[in-house]
Each structure stands twice: as C-alpha cells, then as structure tokens.
Steps between C-alpha positions, in 0.01 A plus 500: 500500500241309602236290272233686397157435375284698244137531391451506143201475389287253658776289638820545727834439343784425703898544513650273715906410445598243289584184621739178331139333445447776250676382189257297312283767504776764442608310166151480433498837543795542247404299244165671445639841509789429258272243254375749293847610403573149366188454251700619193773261569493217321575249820311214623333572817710261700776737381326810592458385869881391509575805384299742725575255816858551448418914448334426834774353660772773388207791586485322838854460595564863344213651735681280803882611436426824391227651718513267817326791715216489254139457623381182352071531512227224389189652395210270619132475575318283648514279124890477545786660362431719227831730463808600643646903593850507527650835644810648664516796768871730490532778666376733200290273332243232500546271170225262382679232313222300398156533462347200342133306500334208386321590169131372651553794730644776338247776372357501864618782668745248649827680370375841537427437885856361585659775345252782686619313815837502408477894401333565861812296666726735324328815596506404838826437425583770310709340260421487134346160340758389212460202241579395166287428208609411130416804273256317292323288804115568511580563877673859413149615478344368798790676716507781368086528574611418863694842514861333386766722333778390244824621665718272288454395144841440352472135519280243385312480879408831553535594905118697556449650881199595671672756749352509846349845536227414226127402590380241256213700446667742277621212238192305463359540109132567479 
C-alpha cells in the first residue's frame, strides 16, 4: 500500500512509511501519549522519562518481533511529524495497532480522518477494520461514533470492529 495523503480541514496530512530517522520523534511521540498516566505517581520526572523510554523500547521491539509485516505510517504535514498509524493486513482482517497523536493536534479532525481512510481501504477491501481499546479509554467513544462494534469484551482491551459493508454515514451522532 502505497503512501497516501489526506485533506483535513484546511491542510493536507500525509502517511508516508516510517523510516530509522523516526525515533526521536516516535519517543516523543510516546512519552506524550503515556505522560498523563504517570501524574499520580509520585516519581521525579527524570524517572518518568526512564520509565516510559524503556516502555518505548519493549513496545518497539514487541511491535518488530511480533508483527514484522505490520505497516509502520508517520503522520505529517507540512509542520513535521505529528503522529504515527500502525496497522496490519491478514487475509480476513485489517488490524490498526496504534493510533496515536501529538496532543497540540488532537481535537482536529486529525484522528477521525485516518480512521475514515482506513475504513474506505477496508471496504475496498472488504475485510473488517479490528483494534483494541482499554474499556475505560476516552477513545471507546470516539470509535464507536465512527461506526465501530464491540465483538470482544472479556478482557481488559476490548477488540471493537467496524465491518466492511457499513457506510459511515449511518454511525455518525447528530
């Protein structure tokens, strides 16, 4: 699959594959994602960034052992990086294994456009879209606006699926 590049608003965002040069910005990435998580422990913040850079590290290596056929995308404008969309294509299934912004540009239709482009690759696909969200993330919501299902919630990641004969118009909330 080929890069692609998205209007959102008034600017174009862009996928393009990641690349070694990526992994300042992908711990970057990391640690502002993961920060909030921290705030109630009672850590200096020297220890917070060891901490989440060696959760970064293991996360990394994980994704690189365990999914090597993944699809490894930086999302960019013409301002930089600003995100990364990891996914992986099966046979049955295309899995979105992360999903994950800077916090200046969350809120900006960003996240909701990947994942529309994602859906429309999987209906031209026709495979289903699968990911994984904690029960109690924020996030649940936001899928399930963008038309995703919970097929699995006997864990503490609950698997949600936005199956590929759906139009996105049908799930949108007024």
């Amino acid at each position: 699959m080929e890069a692609a590049s998205l209007q959102i608003m008034q600017g174009a965002v862009r996928l393009r594959p990641e690349r070694t040069d990526d992994e300042e910005f992908l711990l970057h990435l990391y640690l502002s994602v993961r920060w909030p998580e921290l705030q109630a422990v009672d850590w200096t913040d020297e220890a917070k960034c060891s901490f989440l850079a060696s959760q970064f590290q293991i996360q990394t290596e994980q994704y690189r052992r365990c999914n090597p056929e993944m699809k490894r995308w930086i999302v960019e404008n013409d301002a930089g990086p600003m995100g990364r969309l990891y996914w992986w294509i099966t046979e049955a299934e295309m899995h979105i294994v992360d999903i994950s912004l800077l916090a200046a540009w969350r809120g900006h239709g960003i996240g909701s456009a990947l994942l529309e482009w994602a859906q429309q690759v999987a209906r031209s696909a026709e495979k289903p879209l699968r990911l994984h969200v904690e029960q109690h993330n924020p996030a649940l919501r936001f899928y399930r606006r963008l038309g995703f299902q919970t097929i699995d919630a006997t864990s503490l990641y609950w698997l949600l699926e936005y199956p590929f004969g759906v139009t996105l118009q049908a799930h949108v909330e007024a």
